[in-house]
C-alpha positions, 0 to 999 in steps of 0.5 A: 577042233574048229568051234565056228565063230569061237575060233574067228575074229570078223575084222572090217577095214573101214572108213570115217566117212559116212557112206562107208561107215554106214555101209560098214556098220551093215556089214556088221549088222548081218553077220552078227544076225548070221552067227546069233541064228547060227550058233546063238552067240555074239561073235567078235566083230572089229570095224577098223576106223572104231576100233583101230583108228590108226593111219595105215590101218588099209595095209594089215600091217598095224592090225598084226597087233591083235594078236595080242588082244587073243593070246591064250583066248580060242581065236584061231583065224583072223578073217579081214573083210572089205566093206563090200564084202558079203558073207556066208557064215556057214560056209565060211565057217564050213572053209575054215573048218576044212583049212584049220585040219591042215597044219600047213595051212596059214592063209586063205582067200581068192588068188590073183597073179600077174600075167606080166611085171606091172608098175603097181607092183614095183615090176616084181615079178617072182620068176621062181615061184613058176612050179609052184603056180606063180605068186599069189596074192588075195583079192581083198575084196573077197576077204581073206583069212590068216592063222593067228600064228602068222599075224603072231610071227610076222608081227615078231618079224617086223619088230625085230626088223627082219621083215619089211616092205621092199618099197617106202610106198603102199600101193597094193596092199593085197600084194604088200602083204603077200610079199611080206609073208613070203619074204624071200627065196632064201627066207621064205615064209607061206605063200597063199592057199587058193581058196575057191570059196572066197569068190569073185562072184557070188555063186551056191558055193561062196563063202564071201564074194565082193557086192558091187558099189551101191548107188545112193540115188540118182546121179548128181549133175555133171555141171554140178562138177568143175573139171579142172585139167593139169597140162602143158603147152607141149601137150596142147595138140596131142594130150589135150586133143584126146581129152576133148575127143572123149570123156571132155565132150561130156562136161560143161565146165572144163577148164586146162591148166597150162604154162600159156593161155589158148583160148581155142581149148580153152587153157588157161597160163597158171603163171607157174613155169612148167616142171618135169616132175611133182607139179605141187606149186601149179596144183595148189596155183589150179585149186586157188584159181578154180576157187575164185572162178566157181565163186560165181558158180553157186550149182558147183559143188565139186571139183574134179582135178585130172592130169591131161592123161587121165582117162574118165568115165563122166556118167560112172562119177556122176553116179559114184558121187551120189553117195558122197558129200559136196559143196561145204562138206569136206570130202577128198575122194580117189585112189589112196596110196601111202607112204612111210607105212612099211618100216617100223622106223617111219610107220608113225610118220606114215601118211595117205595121199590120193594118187592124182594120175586116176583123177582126185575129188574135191568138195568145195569144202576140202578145196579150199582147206587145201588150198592154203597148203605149202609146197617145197617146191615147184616139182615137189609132189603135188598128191604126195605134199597134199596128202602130208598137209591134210594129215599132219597140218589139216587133220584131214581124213581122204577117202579110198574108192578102188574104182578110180585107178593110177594105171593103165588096165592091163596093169590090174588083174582081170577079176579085179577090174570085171568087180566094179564098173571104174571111173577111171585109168591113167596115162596114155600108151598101148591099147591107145587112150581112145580106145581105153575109153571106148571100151569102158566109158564111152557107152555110159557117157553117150548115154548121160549126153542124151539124157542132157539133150533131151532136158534142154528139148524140155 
């Protein structure tokens, strides 16, 4: 018989830096108040970057582990959370009641599927799991919750090598995860049970539902910001163009990084030879150059580093960056991906990168850390290399905001989008760029325009 918190550990995959420690640490706070009203009792409760300080902790896989911390002890479930997650203990123990009696049960949460192959995913699609409803995978931010019997197999399953990642990158780990569990068609483990009691948005029913991102005060100045813009002749007329049209409009300082000076956008010639691919020399080459310009520029606290086909919300970022820490401070900020995790033979070798294409953040402090870094090569990847340097050299910590995005957003989950207000998305192609920025950034942006307009009238 389920026995309520007895049978369940609270498990927060958080973050070292200060605002989401902080807002991990509530997290902790009211469901320890819950349980104590509830049941009268301390319920276990694991905050990962305490805990678990481990690299890739962000993909479940090195927190299978637990397993071994409850043998024999009357944990049943394991209930991974986010740090923006809400919980309802009664309800949540009232959907693990219900879930415990059914045998076949082995992991709960919100379903998402994709309507069609996308690239976050490596285009795996699953095509012969359509009678069965299609593949699903849980919306982390709702939380999820597995059986200790399956940590326990699959931790089995991936010490022995009989499972693993398909690909060496983490991107989605909600998606990672399921497919790991699932194996394949010829091995196949369970597939995730729908669970509507974990929500996308808080209802009388909810057990857990994901809370918007908190601001934590006024929005920081836009000039307060360096905008920094990767490009290249060839793009001048066509990608240029269309970051000019839209979220370019709204900043004060921007400045394009070009294999040849134009004055009229204003480019500037990096003296490093465009290449196809990686651009780590010309990125390092932009954070030194950046640098020496913002020396003059003492309201300059961050840089905003873009690719030309980087699609932003000005006004969003302004607001986000609130409630982080600029200027001399070292904050590297984006969306985290990782490489080496999935395979037992390279997970310590393992390390994050903010992906660049959704744009990274960088406080003074962090650029210039990073700016010593050495690349392989010119078409070395230059997030990648970054992301290597501030682990294994730097001793860096980055730092995961799931409202920056890498793709385009037909390529993420409807649910997953309509959570949070983005910052941005990535690379131009069908809906058109400017579109894409009228439908999510320009209504905020005009606004943050106005309210510049009428400063300068004061």
């Amino acid at each position: 018989m389920f026995k309520g918190s007895r049978n369940v550990v609270f498990t927060i995959i958080s973050q070292p830096e200060p605002y989401h420690a902080s807002v991990s640490k509530r997290l902790k706070e009211d469901i320890h108040k819950q349980v104590r009203n509830l049941e009268n009792r301390d319920p276990i409760i694991h905050i990962t970057h305490e805990d678990f300080p481990t690299p890739g902790d962000w993909t479940i896989l090195p927190l299978l582990s637990l397993v071994s911390r409850y043998k024999g002890s009357d944990v049943r479930w394991v209930l991974f959370l986010e740090t923006h997650t809400a919980v309802k203990c009664d309800m949540l123990f009232e959907a693990l009641a219900a879930a415990d009696k059914q045998n076949d049960v082995m992991w709960i949460g919100y379903p998402l599927s994709d309507e069609e192959p996308t690239i976050i995913h490596h285009f795996k699609f699953y095509e012969n799991l359509e009678d069965e409803g299609g593949f699903m995978y849980p919306n982390f931010a709702s939380g999820f919750a597995m059986r200790i019997e399956l940590m326990h197999k699959l931790l089995n399953q991936i010490e022995s090598g009989d499972r693993k990642l398909e690909a060496d990158f983490s991107i989605d780990p909600a998606f990672e995860l399921a497919q790991l569990v699932y194996g394949s068609e010829k091995d196949s483990g369970p597939l995730l049970t729908p669970d509507l009691s974990f929500c996308i948005v808080s209802g009388d029913n909810c057990a857990t539902y994901p809370r918007q991102f908190d601001l934590c005060g006024s929005a920081i100045s836009q000039e307060s910001i360096f905008f920094a813009v990767k490009t290249w002749s060839g793009y001048h007329p066509t990608r240029v163009k269309v970051v000019k049209k839209t979220w370019g409009r709204h900043v004060k300082n921007l400045l394009f990084f070009s294999d040849a000076d134009d004055r009229s956008i204003p480019a500037v010639d990096t003296g490093v030879p465009n290449s196809k691919t990686g651009h780590c020399t010309k990125t390092v080459t932009i954070l030194r150059q950046v640098l020496r310009i913002v020396m003059d520029m003492p309201q300059v606290k961050w840089i905003f580093l873009a690719d030309d086909d980087t699609i932003l919300g000005v006004q969003r970022l302004c607001e986000v960056l609130s409630c982080y820490r600029g200027g001399d401070d070292v904050t590297v900020l984006g969306e985290r991906y990782g490489y080496g995790y999935g395979k037992k033979e390279t997970a310590a070798k393992g390390y994050d990168y903010i992906t660049g294409g959704g744009g990274t953040v960088l406080s003074i402090g962090a650029a210039k850390k990073l700016s010593t870094c050495s690349c392989a090569g010119a078409s070395a990847p230059d997030d990648m290399t970054l992301g290597a340097c501030a682990r294994f050299r730097l001793n860096l910590t980055l730092t995961h905001s799931p409202l920056f995005h890498q793709a385009r957003p037909q390529d993420y989950a409807r649910e997953v989008l309509a959570r949070d207000r983005p910052i941005s998305f990535h690379r131009h192609s069908s809906p058109e760029p400017s579109r894409v920025y009228a439908t999510w950034f320009q209504h905020d942006d005009l606004a943050l325009r106005r309210g510049s307009s009428k400063r300068d009238e004061l």
